[in-house]
N, C-alpha and C positions, 0 to 999 in steps of 0.2 A: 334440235341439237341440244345435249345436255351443258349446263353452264358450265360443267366439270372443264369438258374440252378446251376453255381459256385459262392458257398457265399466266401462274403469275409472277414478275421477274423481280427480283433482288434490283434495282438499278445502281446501288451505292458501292457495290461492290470493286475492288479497286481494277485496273484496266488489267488485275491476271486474267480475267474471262476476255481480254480483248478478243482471244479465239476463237471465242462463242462456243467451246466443246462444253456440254453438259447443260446448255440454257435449260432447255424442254427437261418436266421431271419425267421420271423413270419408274416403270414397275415392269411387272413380270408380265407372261402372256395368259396366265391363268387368272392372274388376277382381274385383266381385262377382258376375261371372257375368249380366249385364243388356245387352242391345246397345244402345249409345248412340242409336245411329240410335231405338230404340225407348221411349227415352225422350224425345226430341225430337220426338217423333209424340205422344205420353203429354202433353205439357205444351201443344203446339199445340193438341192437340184437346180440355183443356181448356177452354183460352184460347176456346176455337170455341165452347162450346156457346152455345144463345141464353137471355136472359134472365136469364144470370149476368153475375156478376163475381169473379173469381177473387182473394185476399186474400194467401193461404197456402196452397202446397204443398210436400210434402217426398215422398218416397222414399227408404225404407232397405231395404238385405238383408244379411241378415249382422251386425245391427247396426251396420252403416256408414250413414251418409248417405250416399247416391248422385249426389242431386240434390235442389236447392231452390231455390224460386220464391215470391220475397212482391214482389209489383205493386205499383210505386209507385202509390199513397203509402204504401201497407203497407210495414211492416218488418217483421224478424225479430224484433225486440226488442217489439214492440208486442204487446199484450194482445191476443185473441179470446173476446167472449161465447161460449159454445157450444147452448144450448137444451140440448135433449133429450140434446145428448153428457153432460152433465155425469149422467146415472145410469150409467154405468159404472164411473164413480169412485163412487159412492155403492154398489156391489155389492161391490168392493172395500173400503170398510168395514166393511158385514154381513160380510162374510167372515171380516177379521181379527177381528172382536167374538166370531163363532162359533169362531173359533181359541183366543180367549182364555176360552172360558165364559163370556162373558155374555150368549149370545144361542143360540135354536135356533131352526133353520127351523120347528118345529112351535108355539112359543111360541105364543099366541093372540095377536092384537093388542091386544084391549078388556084385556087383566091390563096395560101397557104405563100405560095410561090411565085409574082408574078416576075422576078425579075430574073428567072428561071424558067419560064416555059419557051417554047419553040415561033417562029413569027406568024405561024399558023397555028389555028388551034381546030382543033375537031370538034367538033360536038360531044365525041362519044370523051374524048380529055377533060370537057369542059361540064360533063355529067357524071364524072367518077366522084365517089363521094368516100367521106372516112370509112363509113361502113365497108364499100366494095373492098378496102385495105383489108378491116378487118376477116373477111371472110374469103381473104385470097380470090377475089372475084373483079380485080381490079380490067380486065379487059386486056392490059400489054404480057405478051408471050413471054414466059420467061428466060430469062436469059444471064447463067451463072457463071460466065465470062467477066462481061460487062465489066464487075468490081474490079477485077486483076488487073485490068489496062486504062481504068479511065479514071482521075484527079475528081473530077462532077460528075457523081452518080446522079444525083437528081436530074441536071439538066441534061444527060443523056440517058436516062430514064422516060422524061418527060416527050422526050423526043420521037419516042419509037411509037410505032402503030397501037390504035387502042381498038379493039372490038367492044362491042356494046357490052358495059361494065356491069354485076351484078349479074350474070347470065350462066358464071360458066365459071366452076372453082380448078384453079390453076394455081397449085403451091409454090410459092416466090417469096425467098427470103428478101428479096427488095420491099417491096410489100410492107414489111413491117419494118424495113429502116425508113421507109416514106414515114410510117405512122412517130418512129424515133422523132424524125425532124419535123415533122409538126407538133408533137409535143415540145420540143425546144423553141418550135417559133412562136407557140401562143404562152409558154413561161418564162421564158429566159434562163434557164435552165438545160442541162442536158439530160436526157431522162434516165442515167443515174443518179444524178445532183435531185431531181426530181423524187425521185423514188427512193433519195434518202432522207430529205424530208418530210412526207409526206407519211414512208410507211417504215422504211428499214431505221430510224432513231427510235421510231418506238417499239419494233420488234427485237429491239440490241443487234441488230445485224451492222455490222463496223467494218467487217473484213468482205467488201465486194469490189471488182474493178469489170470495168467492161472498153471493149475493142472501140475504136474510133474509125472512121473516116477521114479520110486526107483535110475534109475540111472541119474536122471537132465534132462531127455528130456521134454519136455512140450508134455501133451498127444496130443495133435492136432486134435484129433475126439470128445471131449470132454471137456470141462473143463474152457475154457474161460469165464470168466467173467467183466461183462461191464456193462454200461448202456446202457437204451434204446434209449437215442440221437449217442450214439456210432453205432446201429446199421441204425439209420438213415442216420448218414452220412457213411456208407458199403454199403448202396445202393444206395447214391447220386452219391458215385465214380463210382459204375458200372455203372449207367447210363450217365454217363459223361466219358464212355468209358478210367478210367483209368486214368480222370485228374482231377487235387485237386487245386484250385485260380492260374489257370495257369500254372501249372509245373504236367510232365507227372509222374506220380507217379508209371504206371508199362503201359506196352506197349497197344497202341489200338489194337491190332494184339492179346493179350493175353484177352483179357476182350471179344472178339468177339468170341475164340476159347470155353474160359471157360463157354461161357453162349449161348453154342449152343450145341444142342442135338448129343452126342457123342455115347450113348447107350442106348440099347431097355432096360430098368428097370421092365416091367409088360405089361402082356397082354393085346393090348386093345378092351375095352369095348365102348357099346351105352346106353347109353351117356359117356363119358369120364369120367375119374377121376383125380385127381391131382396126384396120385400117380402112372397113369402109361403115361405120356406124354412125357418121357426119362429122362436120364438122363446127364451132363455135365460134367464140373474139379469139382465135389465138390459143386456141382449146381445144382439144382431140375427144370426141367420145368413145369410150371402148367397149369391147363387147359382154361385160359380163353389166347385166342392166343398173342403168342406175350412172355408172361407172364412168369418168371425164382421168384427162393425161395431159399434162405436159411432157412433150413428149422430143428430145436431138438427137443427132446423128450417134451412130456408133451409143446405141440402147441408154441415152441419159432420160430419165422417168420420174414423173411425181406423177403416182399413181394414185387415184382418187374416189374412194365408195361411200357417199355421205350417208345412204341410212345406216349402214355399218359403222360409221366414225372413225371408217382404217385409211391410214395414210400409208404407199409402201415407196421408199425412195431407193433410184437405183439408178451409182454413178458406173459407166463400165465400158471396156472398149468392148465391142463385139459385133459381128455380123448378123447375128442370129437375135435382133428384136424380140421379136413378136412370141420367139420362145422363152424367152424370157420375160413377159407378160403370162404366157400359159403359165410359168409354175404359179403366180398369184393365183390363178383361177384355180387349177388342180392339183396343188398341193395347201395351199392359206386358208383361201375361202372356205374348203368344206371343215376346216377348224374349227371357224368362228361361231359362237353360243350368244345367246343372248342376255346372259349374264354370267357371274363371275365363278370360274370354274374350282376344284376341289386342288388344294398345292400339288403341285406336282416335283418334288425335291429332286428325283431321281434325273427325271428328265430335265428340269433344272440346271443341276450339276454338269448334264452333257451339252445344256446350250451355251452354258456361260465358257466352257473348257473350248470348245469349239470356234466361238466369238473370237475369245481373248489369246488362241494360236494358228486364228487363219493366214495364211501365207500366201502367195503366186508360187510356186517352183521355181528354186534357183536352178541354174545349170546344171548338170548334171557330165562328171568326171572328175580327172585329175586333177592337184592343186600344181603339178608341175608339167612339164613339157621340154621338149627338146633343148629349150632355151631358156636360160634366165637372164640373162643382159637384157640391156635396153635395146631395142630394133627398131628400125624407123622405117617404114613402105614408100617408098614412090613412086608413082605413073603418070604420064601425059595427063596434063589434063583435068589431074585430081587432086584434092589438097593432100597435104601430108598425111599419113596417120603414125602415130609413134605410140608402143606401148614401154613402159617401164615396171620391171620387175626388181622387188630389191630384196635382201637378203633372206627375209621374215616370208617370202613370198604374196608380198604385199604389190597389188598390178595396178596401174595407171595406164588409160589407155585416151590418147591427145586426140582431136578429131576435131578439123572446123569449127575451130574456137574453143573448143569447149574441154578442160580436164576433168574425167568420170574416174577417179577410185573405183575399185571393183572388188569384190568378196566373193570369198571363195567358202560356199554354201551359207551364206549370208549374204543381205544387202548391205552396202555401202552407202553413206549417203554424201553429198556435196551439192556445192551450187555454184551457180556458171551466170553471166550475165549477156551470153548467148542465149536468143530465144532457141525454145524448142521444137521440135520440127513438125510439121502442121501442114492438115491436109488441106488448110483455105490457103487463096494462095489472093487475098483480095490486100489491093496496095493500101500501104500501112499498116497493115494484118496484128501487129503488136504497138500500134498506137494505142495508150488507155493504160496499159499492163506495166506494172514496175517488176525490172529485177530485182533481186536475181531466180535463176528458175532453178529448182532441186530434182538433182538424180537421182536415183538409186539403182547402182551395178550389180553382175554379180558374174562370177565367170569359172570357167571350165577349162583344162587339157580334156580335148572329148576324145584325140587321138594324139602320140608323141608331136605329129608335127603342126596338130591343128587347136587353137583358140579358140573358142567361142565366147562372146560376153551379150548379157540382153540389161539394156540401159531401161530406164523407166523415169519420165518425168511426171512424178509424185502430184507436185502441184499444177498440172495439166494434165493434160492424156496421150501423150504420144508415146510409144513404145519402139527400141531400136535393136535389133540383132542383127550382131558382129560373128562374120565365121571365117578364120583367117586362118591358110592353110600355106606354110613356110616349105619348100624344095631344098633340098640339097645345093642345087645350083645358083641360092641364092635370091628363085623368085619366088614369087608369092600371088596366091589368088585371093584377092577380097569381095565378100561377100555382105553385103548392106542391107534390110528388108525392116522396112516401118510396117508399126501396128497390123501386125501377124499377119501382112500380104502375102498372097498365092506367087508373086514376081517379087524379085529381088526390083530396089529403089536402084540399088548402083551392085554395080558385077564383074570388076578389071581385073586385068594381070598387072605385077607390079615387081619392082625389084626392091630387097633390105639387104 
């Protein structure tokens, strides 16, 4: 690894960077050896795939930023839930706990918890070890209910059947909220409290909050959220094996362990896939060689090629993953040179133009409709919904808490201290998380008698479209569908 790759930070600078936009320096993709052109293909064909919507991307090599894309209404500055990203920050952790002795991979877990286990204990309970956490090999079937219904995950965790542990890789976000609370019980500490002193004060990372448990644990397979330069530099440090402007931040020994294939996760197949190349601590390998992922639901990515020095991050709702890892492989990769390429102005010109007017589509139609007064819906059953139109054609639409301003071929933005809607449905699910949370609308006449509006919570990820379709006689049919579902969320008749 070139010593280039460790930026180095201004710390004095006054709390305007509290947002962390612009830590990492920046250069061009020629200059780090990337053909522009191919990164301009790279960011099109994410923009292409179907079923997404793209949030947040970056690209670094060499520890530069190369290129980055957050779609209006996203910004740079704006937070990202991550899912499942957030256990690689949680391996990182274990990591430095096992650096400092208070932790070893062979630890059992039931010693962790005795005043929590079951009145029986199994052998196969009493033989799980930190490791089998980390390698989702823990032996209990998983079970993604569980959280929704029960106050004590742990001790009903503890409880359920174990098959012989380390045998058999079964992904379970519990798993690594086990590993959350034993790093809180061997520091006292919760392992964001953890992980921000240890690694995020010295990375300037200030802006993170993560989900909790009924009882204060931080869920650790779920729930962190950050920004997208946050995840940038998560994989700056692993590729810089662990050290951060000098100073080892969790051991070379641990960063080598965690991002080396510890188990067989999926059959493999010809041609390969990214999902069955093995698995690590909390670490995905993927199929272009060499190549490790943090990897959550709905395609959130720190994408990681260490002989390369490319980092590619990507925050995004989307069904279609895995094709959005292909554009890395077939459009990025066959860019990259092994040194620094000839300017490229022209091309240049078109990525920076590109970057700095990427957008999601606002709705598409009229700024007026049948109606401009205020109208209010109601049905059995359902809360209100009230839109308000005022003179300027300026629309407010009320909804379960929450008032969304809306624009019209524009986003609006606001903020609401109603959470936003979310596909975990695990009790205290917004425990951890401070309001307020930020929308941004945008809305349509798509026909005289019908509204459409599609809300976007900016600093999460949940996306809402509104299709409201007024009668003559007074009724109305409403139409609700989250994060670009194939089924409407809610679907009534109603009267305004």
């Amino acid at each position: 690894m070139k010593k280039s790759i460790i930026p180095l930070f201004v710390f004095l600078v006054p709390l305007l960077t509290a947002a962390q936009v612009g830590d990492l320096p920046r250069s061009t993709p020629a200059e780090q050896g990337i053909s522009t052109e191919a990164v301009i293909q790279f960011i099109d064909s994410l923009m292409a795939v179907p079923e997404t919507q793209i949030h947040h991307a970056m690209v670094l090599r060499h520890g530069q930023v190369v290129a980055e894309v957050h779609p209006a209404p996203f910004r740079a500055a704006d937070s990202h839930t991550l899912y499942s990203c957030s256990k690689t920050f949680v391996s990182l952790a274990v990591g430095r706990a096992i650096d400092e002795n208070r932790l070893r991979l062979t630890d059992r877990v039931a010693a962790f918890f005795p005043e929590r286990l079951p009145d029986s204990i199994s052998d196969h309970l009493a033989a799980m070890t930190v490791r089998d956490l980390l390698v989702m090999s823990s032996g209990i079937t998983p079970d993604w209910v569980m959280r929704n219904n029960n106050t004590d995950w742990i001790t009903t965790w503890l409880a359920k059947p174990v098959k012989e542990p380390g045998k058999k890789f079964e992904y379970d976000s519990m798993s690594t909220f086990l590993l959350s609370a034993i790093v809180q019980r061997v520091t006292g500490m919760t392992t964001l409290q953890y992980l921000q002193s240890r690694f995020f004060d010295a990375m300037h990372i200030t802006q993170a909050e993560w989900e909790e448990s009924p009882d204060g644990i931080n869920t650790g397979g779920w729930g962190l959220r950050v920004q997208a330069e946050t995840l940038a530099k998560l994989g700056l440090l692993i590729l810089n094996q662990g050290a951060w402007d000098g100073r080892q931040l969790v051991s070379k020994q641990w960063i080598e362990q965690a991002t080396s294939k510890q188990m067989e996760c999926a059959a493999s197949t010809t041609p390969p896939t990214d999902g069955n190349q093995g698995y690590c601590y909390q670490i995905w390998r993927s199929k272009w060689p060499g190549s490790i992922r943090a990897d959550g639901a709905f395609a959130q990515y720190v994408v990681m090629v260490p002989q390369e020095e490319l980092v590619v991050v990507i925050n995004s709702l989307s069904y279609k993953g895995h094709d959005l890892l292909a554009c890395i492989w077939n459009q990025l990769m066959p860019g990259l040179s092994g040194q620094p390429l000839p300017a490229q102005p022209k091309w240049q010109r078109q990525l920076d133009r590109k970057c700095a007017n990427a957008a999601l589509p606002t709705v598409k139609g009229k700024k007026n409709g049948i109606l401009k007064k205020t109208f209010t819906i109601t049905a059995q059953n359902q809360p209100t919904l009230t839109v308000q139109m005022d003179e300027n054609g300026k629309l407010t639409l009320c909804h379960e808490g929450r008032t969304m301003p809306l624009g019209y071929k524009q986003w609006t933005y606001d903020t609401s201290s109603t959470p936003a809607p979310y596909t975990i449905m695990a009790m205290n699910r917004f425990g951890g998380i401070t309001a307020p949370y930020t929308t941004a609308g945008t809305y349509a006449w798509t026909a005289n008698n019908r509204l459409e509006a599609d809300v976007q919570w900016v600093d999460w990820i949940s996306q809402r479209r509104y299709v409201i379709e007024l009668r003559p006689d007074a009724t109305a049919h409403v139409t609700i569908t989250d994060n670009m579902g194939k089924k409407p969320t809610k679907d009534y008749e109603g009267h305004y």
